[in-house]
C-alpha positions in Angstrom: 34.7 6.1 1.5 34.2 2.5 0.3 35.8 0.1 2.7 38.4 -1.5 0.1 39.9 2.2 -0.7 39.8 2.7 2.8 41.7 -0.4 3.9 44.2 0.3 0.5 44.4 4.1 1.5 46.1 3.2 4.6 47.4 0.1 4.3 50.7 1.1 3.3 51.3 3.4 6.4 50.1 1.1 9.0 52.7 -2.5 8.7 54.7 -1.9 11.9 57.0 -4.7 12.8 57.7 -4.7 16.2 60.9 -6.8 16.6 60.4 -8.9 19.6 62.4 -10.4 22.1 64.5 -13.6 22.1 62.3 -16.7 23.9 63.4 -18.6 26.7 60.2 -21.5 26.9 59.9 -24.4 24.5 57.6 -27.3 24.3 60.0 -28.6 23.3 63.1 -27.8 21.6 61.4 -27.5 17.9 58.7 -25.7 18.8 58.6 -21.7 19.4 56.1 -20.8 22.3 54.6 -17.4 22.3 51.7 -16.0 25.1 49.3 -13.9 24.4 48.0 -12.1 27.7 44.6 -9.8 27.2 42.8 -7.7 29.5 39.1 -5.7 28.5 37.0 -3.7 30.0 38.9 -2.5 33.0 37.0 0.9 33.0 40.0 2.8 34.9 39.8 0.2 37.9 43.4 0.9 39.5 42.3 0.0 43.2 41.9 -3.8 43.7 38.1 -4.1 45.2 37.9 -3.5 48.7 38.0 -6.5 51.7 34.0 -6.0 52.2 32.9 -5.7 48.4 29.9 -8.3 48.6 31.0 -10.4 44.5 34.7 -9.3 44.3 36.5 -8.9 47.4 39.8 -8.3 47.4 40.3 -8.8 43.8 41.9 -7.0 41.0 44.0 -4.3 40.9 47.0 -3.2 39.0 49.8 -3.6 41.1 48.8 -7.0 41.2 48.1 -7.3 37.3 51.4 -5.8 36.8 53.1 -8.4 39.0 51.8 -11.1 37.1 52.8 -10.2 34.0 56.1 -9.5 35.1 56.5 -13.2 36.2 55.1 -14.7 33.3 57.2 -12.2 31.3 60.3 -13.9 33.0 58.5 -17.4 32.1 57.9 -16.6 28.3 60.1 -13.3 27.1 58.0 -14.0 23.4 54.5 -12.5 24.9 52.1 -10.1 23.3 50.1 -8.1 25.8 46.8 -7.1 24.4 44.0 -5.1 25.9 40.3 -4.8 23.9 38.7 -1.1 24.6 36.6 0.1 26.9 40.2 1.6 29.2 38.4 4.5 30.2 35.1 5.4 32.7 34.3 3.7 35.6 35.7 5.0 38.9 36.9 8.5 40.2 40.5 8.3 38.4 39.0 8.6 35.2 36.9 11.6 36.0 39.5 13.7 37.8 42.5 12.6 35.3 40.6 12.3 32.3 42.2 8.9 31.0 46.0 9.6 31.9 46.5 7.5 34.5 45.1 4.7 33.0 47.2 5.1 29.8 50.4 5.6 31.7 50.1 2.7 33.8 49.4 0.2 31.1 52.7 1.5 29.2 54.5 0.9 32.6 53.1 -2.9 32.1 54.5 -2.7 28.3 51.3 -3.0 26.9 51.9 -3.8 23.0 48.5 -2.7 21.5 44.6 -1.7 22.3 41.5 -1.0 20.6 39.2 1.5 21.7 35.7 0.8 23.2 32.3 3.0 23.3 33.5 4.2 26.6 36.4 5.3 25.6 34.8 8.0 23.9 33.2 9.5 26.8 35.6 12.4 27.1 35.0 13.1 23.1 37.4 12.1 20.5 39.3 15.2 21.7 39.3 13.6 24.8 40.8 10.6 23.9 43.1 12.2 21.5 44.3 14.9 24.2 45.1 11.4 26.5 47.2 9.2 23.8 50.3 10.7 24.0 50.5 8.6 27.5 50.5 5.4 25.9 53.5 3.9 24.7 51.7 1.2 22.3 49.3 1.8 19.6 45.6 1.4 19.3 44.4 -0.4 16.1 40.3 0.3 15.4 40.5 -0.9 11.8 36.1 -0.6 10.9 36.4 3.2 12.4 36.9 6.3 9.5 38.5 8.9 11.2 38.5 11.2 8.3 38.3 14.6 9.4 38.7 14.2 12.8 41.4 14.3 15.3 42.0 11.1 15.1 42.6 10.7 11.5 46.1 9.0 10.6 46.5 8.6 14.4 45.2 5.1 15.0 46.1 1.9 12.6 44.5 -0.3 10.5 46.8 -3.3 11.6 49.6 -4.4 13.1 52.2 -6.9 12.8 54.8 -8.2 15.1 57.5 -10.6 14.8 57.9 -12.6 17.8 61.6 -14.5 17.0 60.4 -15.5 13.5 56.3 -15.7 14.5 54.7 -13.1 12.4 51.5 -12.1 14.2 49.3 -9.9 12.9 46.6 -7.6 14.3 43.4 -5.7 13.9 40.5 -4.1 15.4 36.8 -4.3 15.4 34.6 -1.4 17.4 30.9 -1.2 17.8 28.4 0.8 16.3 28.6 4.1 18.1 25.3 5.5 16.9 22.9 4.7 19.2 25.6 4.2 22.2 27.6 6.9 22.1 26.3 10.6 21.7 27.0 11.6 18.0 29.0 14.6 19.6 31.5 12.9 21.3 32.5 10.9 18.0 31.7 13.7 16.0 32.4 12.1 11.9 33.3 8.9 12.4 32.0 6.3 10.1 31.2 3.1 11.3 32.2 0.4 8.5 30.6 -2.7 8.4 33.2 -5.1 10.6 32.4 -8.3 9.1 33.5 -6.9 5.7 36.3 -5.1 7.4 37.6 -8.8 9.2 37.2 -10.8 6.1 39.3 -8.3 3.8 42.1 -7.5 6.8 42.3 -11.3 7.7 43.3 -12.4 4.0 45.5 -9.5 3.7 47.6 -10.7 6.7 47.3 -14.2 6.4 47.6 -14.5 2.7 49.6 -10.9 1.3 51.9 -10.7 4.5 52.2 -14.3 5.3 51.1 -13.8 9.2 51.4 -17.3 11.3 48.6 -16.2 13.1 46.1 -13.4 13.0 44.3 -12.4 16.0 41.0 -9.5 16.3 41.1 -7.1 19.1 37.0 -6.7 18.9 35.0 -4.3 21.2 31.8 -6.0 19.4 30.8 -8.3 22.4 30.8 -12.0 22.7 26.6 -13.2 22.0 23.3 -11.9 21.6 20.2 -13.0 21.9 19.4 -11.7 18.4 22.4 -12.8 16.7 19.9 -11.9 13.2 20.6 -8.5 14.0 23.8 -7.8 15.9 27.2 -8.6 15.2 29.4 -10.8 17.9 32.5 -12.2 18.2 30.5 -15.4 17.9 28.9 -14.9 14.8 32.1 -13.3 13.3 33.7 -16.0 13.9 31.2 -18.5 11.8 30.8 -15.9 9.3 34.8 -15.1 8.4 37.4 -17.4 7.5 41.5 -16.4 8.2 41.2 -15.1 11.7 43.1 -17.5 14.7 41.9 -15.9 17.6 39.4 -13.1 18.6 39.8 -11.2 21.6 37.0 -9.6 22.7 35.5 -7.5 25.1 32.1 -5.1 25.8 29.7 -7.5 27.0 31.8 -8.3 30.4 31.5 -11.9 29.5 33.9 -14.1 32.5 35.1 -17.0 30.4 37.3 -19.2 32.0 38.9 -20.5 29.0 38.5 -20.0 25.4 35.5 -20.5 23.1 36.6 -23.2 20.2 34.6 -22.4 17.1 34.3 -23.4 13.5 34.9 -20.7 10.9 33.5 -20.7 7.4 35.3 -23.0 5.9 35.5 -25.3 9.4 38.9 -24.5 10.8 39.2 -23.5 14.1 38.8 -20.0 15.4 39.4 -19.1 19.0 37.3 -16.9 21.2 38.1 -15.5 24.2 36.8 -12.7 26.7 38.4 -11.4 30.8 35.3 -10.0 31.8 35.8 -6.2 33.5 37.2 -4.5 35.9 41.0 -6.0 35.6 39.3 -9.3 37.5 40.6 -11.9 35.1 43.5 -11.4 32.5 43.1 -13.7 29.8 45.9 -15.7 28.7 46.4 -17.9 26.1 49.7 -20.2 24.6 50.6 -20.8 21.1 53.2 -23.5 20.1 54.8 -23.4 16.9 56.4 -26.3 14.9 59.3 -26.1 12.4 56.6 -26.3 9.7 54.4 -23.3 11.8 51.7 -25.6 12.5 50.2 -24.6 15.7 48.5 -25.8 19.1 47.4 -23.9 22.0 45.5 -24.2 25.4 44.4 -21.2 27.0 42.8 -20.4 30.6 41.6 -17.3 32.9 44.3 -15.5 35.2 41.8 -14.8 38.5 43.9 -11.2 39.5 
Protein backbone atom coordinates (compact mmCIF):
# COMPACT_ATOMS: atom_id res chain seq x y z
CA UNK A 1 0.00 0.00 0.00
CA UNK A 2 1.52 3.34 -1.18
CA UNK A 3 2.02 5.64 1.75
CA UNK A 4 -0.49 8.54 0.57
CA UNK A 5 -3.51 5.79 0.35
CA UNK A 6 -2.29 4.64 3.48
CA UNK A 7 -2.25 7.94 5.34
CA UNK A 8 -5.85 8.88 3.29
CA UNK A 9 -7.19 5.23 4.21
CA UNK A 10 -7.13 6.07 7.81
CA UNK A 11 -7.01 9.43 8.17
CA UNK A 12 -10.57 9.93 8.59
CA UNK A 13 -10.87 7.44 11.56
CA UNK A 14 -7.96 8.53 13.48
CA UNK A 15 -8.74 12.82 14.48
CA UNK A 16 -9.39 12.39 18.21
CA UNK A 17 -9.84 15.59 20.02
CA UNK A 18 -9.17 15.11 23.46
CA UNK A 19 -10.84 18.15 25.18
CA UNK A 20 -8.41 19.27 27.81
CA UNK A 21 -8.50 20.78 30.96
CA UNK A 22 -8.96 24.52 31.96
CA UNK A 23 -5.19 26.17 32.76
CA UNK A 24 -4.24 27.70 35.78
CA UNK A 25 -0.32 29.23 34.72
CA UNK A 26 0.20 32.24 32.56
CA UNK A 27 3.24 34.01 31.47
CA UNK A 28 1.39 36.33 31.57
CA UNK A 29 -2.18 37.02 31.40
CA UNK A 30 -2.28 36.92 27.28
CA UNK A 31 -0.43 34.11 26.91
CA UNK A 32 -1.80 30.29 27.23
CA UNK A 33 1.08 27.98 28.82
CA UNK A 34 0.96 24.39 28.00
CA UNK A 35 3.80 21.45 29.33
CA UNK A 36 4.67 18.85 27.56
CA UNK A 37 6.25 16.12 29.95
CA UNK A 38 7.92 12.87 28.03
CA UNK A 39 9.44 9.82 29.21
CA UNK A 40 11.36 6.85 26.75
CA UNK A 41 12.81 4.01 27.07
CA UNK A 42 11.83 3.02 30.59
CA UNK A 43 12.05 -0.85 29.71
CA UNK A 44 9.51 -1.79 32.60
CA UNK A 45 11.80 -0.16 35.37
CA UNK A 46 9.18 0.22 38.28
CA UNK A 47 11.81 -0.09 41.20
CA UNK A 48 13.93 3.09 41.62
CA UNK A 49 17.76 1.72 41.35
CA UNK A 50 18.98 0.33 44.46
CA UNK A 51 21.25 2.58 47.31
CA UNK A 52 24.51 0.58 46.02
CA UNK A 53 23.92 0.63 42.16
CA UNK A 54 27.53 1.93 41.16
CA UNK A 55 25.92 5.03 37.89
CA UNK A 56 22.38 5.44 39.33
CA UNK A 57 21.86 5.08 42.80
CA UNK A 58 18.88 5.67 44.24
CA UNK A 59 17.30 7.06 41.16
CA UNK A 60 14.22 6.57 39.20
CA UNK A 61 11.30 4.89 39.93
CA UNK A 62 7.66 5.36 39.47
CA UNK A 63 6.25 6.29 42.65
CA UNK A 64 8.50 8.98 42.39
CA UNK A 65 7.82 9.81 38.55
CA UNK A 66 4.23 9.68 39.38
CA UNK A 67 4.72 12.24 42.23
CA UNK A 68 6.18 14.65 40.09
CA UNK A 69 3.83 14.86 37.62
CA UNK A 70 1.18 15.16 40.04
CA UNK A 71 2.85 18.43 41.27
CA UNK A 72 3.51 19.87 38.12
CA UNK A 73 -0.03 18.78 37.16
CA UNK A 74 -1.27 21.06 40.04
CA UNK A 75 1.32 23.74 38.60
CA UNK A 76 0.07 23.61 34.89
CA UNK A 77 -3.59 21.60 34.61
CA UNK A 78 -2.94 22.26 30.42
CA UNK A 79 -0.06 19.37 30.21
CA UNK A 80 0.38 16.56 27.69
CA UNK A 81 2.10 13.55 29.00
CA UNK A 82 3.93 11.73 26.26
CA UNK A 83 6.04 8.59 26.37
CA UNK A 84 8.23 7.47 23.05
CA UNK A 85 8.27 3.33 22.85
CA UNK A 86 10.47 1.03 24.04
CA UNK A 87 7.68 0.51 27.61
CA UNK A 88 8.38 -3.01 27.58
CA UNK A 89 11.65 -5.48 28.49
CA UNK A 90 14.11 -4.81 30.85
CA UNK A 91 13.63 -6.20 34.38
CA UNK A 92 11.70 -9.15 35.92
CA UNK A 93 8.11 -7.40 35.82
CA UNK A 94 8.04 -7.48 32.29
CA UNK A 95 8.86 -11.22 31.98
CA UNK A 96 6.54 -12.50 34.62
CA UNK A 97 3.49 -9.97 33.77
CA UNK A 98 4.14 -9.79 30.22
CA UNK A 99 3.64 -5.80 29.79
CA UNK A 100 0.62 -5.30 32.23
CA UNK A 101 1.97 -3.64 34.85
CA UNK A 102 3.72 -1.36 33.00
CA UNK A 103 0.61 -0.35 30.98
CA UNK A 104 -1.52 -0.02 34.05
CA UNK A 105 0.67 2.15 35.88
CA UNK A 106 1.30 4.70 33.20
CA UNK A 107 -2.68 5.02 32.89
CA UNK A 108 -2.63 5.57 36.73
CA UNK A 109 -0.11 8.67 35.77
CA UNK A 110 -2.82 9.72 33.00
CA UNK A 111 -0.58 9.12 30.31
CA UNK A 112 -2.14 10.83 27.13
CA UNK A 113 -0.38 8.89 24.30
CA UNK A 114 2.75 6.48 23.31
CA UNK A 115 4.45 5.06 20.46
CA UNK A 116 5.74 1.70 20.35
CA UNK A 117 9.44 0.79 20.23
CA UNK A 118 11.50 -2.42 18.86
CA UNK A 119 11.22 -3.74 22.31
CA UNK A 120 7.93 -3.50 22.57
CA UNK A 121 7.56 -6.27 20.24
CA UNK A 122 9.32 -8.79 22.22
CA UNK A 123 6.29 -10.56 23.32
CA UNK A 124 5.05 -10.64 19.48
CA UNK A 125 2.46 -8.37 18.14
CA UNK A 126 0.04 -10.69 19.97
CA UNK A 127 1.85 -9.93 22.85
CA UNK A 128 1.47 -6.47 22.70
CA UNK A 129 -1.96 -6.60 21.48
CA UNK A 130 -3.10 -9.13 24.37
CA UNK A 131 -1.48 -6.17 26.86
CA UNK A 132 -3.28 -2.88 25.42
CA UNK A 133 -6.44 -3.11 26.82
CA UNK A 134 -4.41 -1.81 30.15
CA UNK A 135 -3.71 1.38 28.78
CA UNK A 136 -6.03 4.05 29.10
CA UNK A 137 -4.30 6.38 26.21
CA UNK A 138 -3.63 5.51 22.71
CA UNK A 139 -0.48 4.63 20.88
CA UNK A 140 0.08 6.50 17.58
CA UNK A 141 2.93 4.46 15.23
CA UNK A 142 1.91 6.41 12.00
CA UNK A 143 5.12 4.72 9.34
CA UNK A 144 3.87 1.09 10.67
CA UNK A 145 1.15 -0.99 8.15
CA UNK A 146 -0.65 -3.19 10.34
CA UNK A 147 -2.68 -4.66 7.64
CA UNK A 148 -3.50 -8.04 8.43
CA UNK A 149 -2.38 -8.23 11.66
CA UNK A 150 -3.76 -7.85 15.11
CA UNK A 151 -2.95 -4.70 15.25
CA UNK A 152 -4.65 -3.36 12.29
CA UNK A 153 -7.23 -0.44 12.95
CA UNK A 154 -5.95 -0.68 16.64
CA UNK A 155 -3.29 1.92 16.70
CA UNK A 156 -3.56 5.60 15.04
CA UNK A 157 -2.10 7.47 12.55
CA UNK A 158 -2.42 10.84 14.65
CA UNK A 159 -3.67 12.56 17.18
CA UNK A 160 -4.96 15.81 18.10
CA UNK A 161 -5.68 17.51 21.28
CA UNK A 162 -7.13 20.73 22.25
CA UNK A 163 -5.50 22.12 25.25
CA UNK A 164 -8.03 25.30 26.12
CA UNK A 165 -8.02 26.50 22.47
CA UNK A 166 -4.10 24.98 21.68
CA UNK A 167 -4.65 22.51 19.03
CA UNK A 168 -1.70 20.06 19.24
CA UNK A 169 -1.23 17.54 17.04
CA UNK A 170 0.59 14.20 17.06
CA UNK A 171 2.28 11.40 15.31
CA UNK A 172 4.60 8.53 15.42
CA UNK A 173 7.78 7.37 13.84
CA UNK A 174 9.16 3.54 14.66
CA UNK A 175 12.32 2.02 13.44
CA UNK A 176 12.94 -0.41 10.92
CA UNK A 177 12.16 -3.75 12.51
CA UNK A 178 13.85 -5.98 10.03
CA UNK A 179 17.09 -6.56 11.08
CA UNK A 180 16.11 -5.77 14.95
CA UNK A 181 13.28 -7.46 15.67
CA UNK A 182 12.75 -11.17 14.58
CA UNK A 183 10.34 -11.07 11.49
CA UNK A 184 8.00 -13.49 13.74
CA UNK A 185 7.28 -11.37 16.40
CA UNK A 186 6.09 -8.47 13.86
CA UNK A 187 4.81 -10.90 11.61
CA UNK A 188 3.41 -8.41 8.25
CA UNK A 189 4.12 -5.22 9.18
CA UNK A 190 5.43 -2.97 6.69
CA UNK A 191 7.85 -0.56 7.53
CA UNK A 192 7.06 2.81 5.45
CA UNK A 193 9.62 5.16 4.84
CA UNK A 194 9.26 7.77 8.01
CA UNK A 195 10.69 10.71 6.38
CA UNK A 196 7.93 10.53 3.78
CA UNK A 197 5.51 9.57 6.37
CA UNK A 198 6.61 13.01 8.70
CA UNK A 199 6.62 15.29 5.80
CA UNK A 200 3.00 14.29 4.52
CA UNK A 201 1.39 13.95 8.42
CA UNK A 202 3.18 17.35 9.47
CA UNK A 203 1.45 19.45 6.51
CA UNK A 204 -1.73 17.64 7.08
CA UNK A 205 -1.84 18.90 10.77
CA UNK A 206 -0.27 22.00 10.45
CA UNK A 207 -1.75 23.16 7.28
CA UNK A 208 -5.44 20.84 6.71
CA UNK A 209 -6.23 20.83 10.56
CA UNK A 210 -4.76 24.08 11.56
CA UNK A 211 -2.60 22.42 14.59
CA UNK A 212 -0.58 25.32 16.76
CA UNK A 213 1.97 22.92 17.08
CA UNK A 214 2.84 19.54 15.95
CA UNK A 215 5.02 17.37 17.82
CA UNK A 216 6.70 13.45 16.58
CA UNK A 217 6.69 10.80 19.07
CA UNK A 218 9.94 8.94 17.18
CA UNK A 219 11.40 5.64 18.29
CA UNK A 220 14.12 6.34 15.36
CA UNK A 221 17.03 7.45 17.76
CA UNK A 222 18.59 10.79 18.13
CA UNK A 223 22.40 10.53 15.81
CA UNK A 224 24.39 8.28 13.98
CA UNK A 225 27.56 8.08 12.93
CA UNK A 226 26.40 7.30 9.42
CA UNK A 227 23.75 9.75 9.18
CA UNK A 228 24.13 8.75 4.96
CA UNK A 229 22.48 5.71 5.84
CA UNK A 230 20.24 5.86 8.89
CA UNK A 231 17.41 7.94 9.76
CA UNK A 232 17.53 10.17 13.16
CA UNK A 233 15.57 12.53 14.80
CA UNK A 234 18.49 14.75 13.75
CA UNK A 235 18.44 14.37 10.35
CA UNK A 236 14.56 14.37 10.20
CA UNK A 237 14.57 17.29 11.60
CA UNK A 238 16.86 19.08 8.70
CA UNK A 239 15.18 17.10 6.14
CA UNK A 240 11.20 17.94 6.96
CA UNK A 241 9.66 21.12 7.41
CA UNK A 242 6.18 21.60 9.69
CA UNK A 243 7.08 19.60 12.68
CA UNK A 244 7.68 21.86 16.30
CA UNK A 245 9.10 19.38 18.35
CA UNK A 246 10.45 15.73 18.15
CA UNK A 247 10.43 13.48 20.97
CA UNK A 248 12.54 10.87 20.70
CA UNK A 249 13.79 7.87 22.21
CA UNK A 250 15.91 4.30 21.28
CA UNK A 251 19.33 5.44 21.48
CA UNK A 252 19.18 6.25 25.46
CA UNK A 253 20.56 9.63 24.57
CA UNK A 254 20.57 11.90 28.43
CA UNK A 255 20.02 15.36 27.07
CA UNK A 256 19.70 17.87 29.55
CA UNK A 257 17.76 20.21 27.53
CA UNK A 258 16.56 20.29 24.13
CA UNK A 259 18.38 20.21 20.79
CA UNK A 260 17.48 23.55 18.74
CA UNK A 261 17.63 22.75 15.09
CA UNK A 262 16.96 24.29 11.63
CA UNK A 263 14.37 22.61 9.45
CA UNK A 264 14.19 22.83 5.71
CA UNK A 265 13.09 25.85 5.23
CA UNK A 266 15.25 27.30 8.50
CA UNK A 267 12.60 27.48 11.22
CA UNK A 268 13.15 26.04 14.34
CA UNK A 269 12.51 22.41 15.18
CA UNK A 270 12.98 21.12 18.72
CA UNK A 271 14.64 17.92 19.68
CA UNK A 272 14.62 16.30 22.73
CA UNK A 273 15.40 12.77 24.38
CA UNK A 274 15.09 11.38 28.65
CA UNK A 275 17.51 8.77 28.20
CA UNK A 276 16.17 5.18 29.85
CA UNK A 277 15.15 3.68 32.54
CA UNK A 278 12.54 6.37 33.97
CA UNK A 279 15.98 8.49 35.08
CA UNK A 280 15.05 11.75 33.58
CA UNK A 281 11.54 12.80 32.41
CA UNK A 282 11.77 15.33 29.81
CA UNK A 283 9.86 18.44 30.11
CA UNK A 284 9.39 21.12 28.05
CA UNK A 285 6.98 24.72 28.14
CA UNK A 286 5.16 26.29 25.43
CA UNK A 287 3.70 29.87 25.64
CA UNK A 288 1.15 30.97 23.49
CA UNK A 289 0.31 34.64 22.38
CA UNK A 290 -3.15 36.00 21.34
CA UNK A 291 -1.85 35.71 17.74
CA UNK A 292 -0.45 31.74 18.62
CA UNK A 293 2.98 32.76 18.18
CA UNK A 294 5.07 30.70 20.42
CA UNK A 295 8.21 30.50 22.86
CA UNK A 296 9.51 27.77 24.95
CA UNK A 297 12.44 26.70 27.26
CA UNK A 298 12.72 23.26 28.11
CA UNK A 299 15.08 21.19 30.67
CA UNK A 300 15.64 17.50 32.11
CA UNK A 301 13.53 16.38 35.28
CA UNK A 302 16.56 14.15 37.23
CA UNK A 303 13.73 11.42 38.86
Amino acid sequence: MKRREFIQKTAATTALAGLGLSFSSFKSLDTKHLTILHTNDVHSYIDPFPADHPRNANMGGVSRRAAIIENIRQENPNLLLLDAGDIFQGTPYFNYYGGELELKLMSMMKYDLGTMGNHDFDNGIEGFYSQMHNATFDFVTSNYDFTNTVLQGKTKQFKIFDKNGIKVGIFGLGIELAGLVDSRNYKETKYLNPVEIAQDLSRFLKHEQKCDLVICLSHLGYKYNDEKEKISDVKLATLTKDIDLIIGGHTHTFLEKPTILKNSEGKEVIVNQAGCYGINMGRIDFYFDNDKSKSHNGRSIII
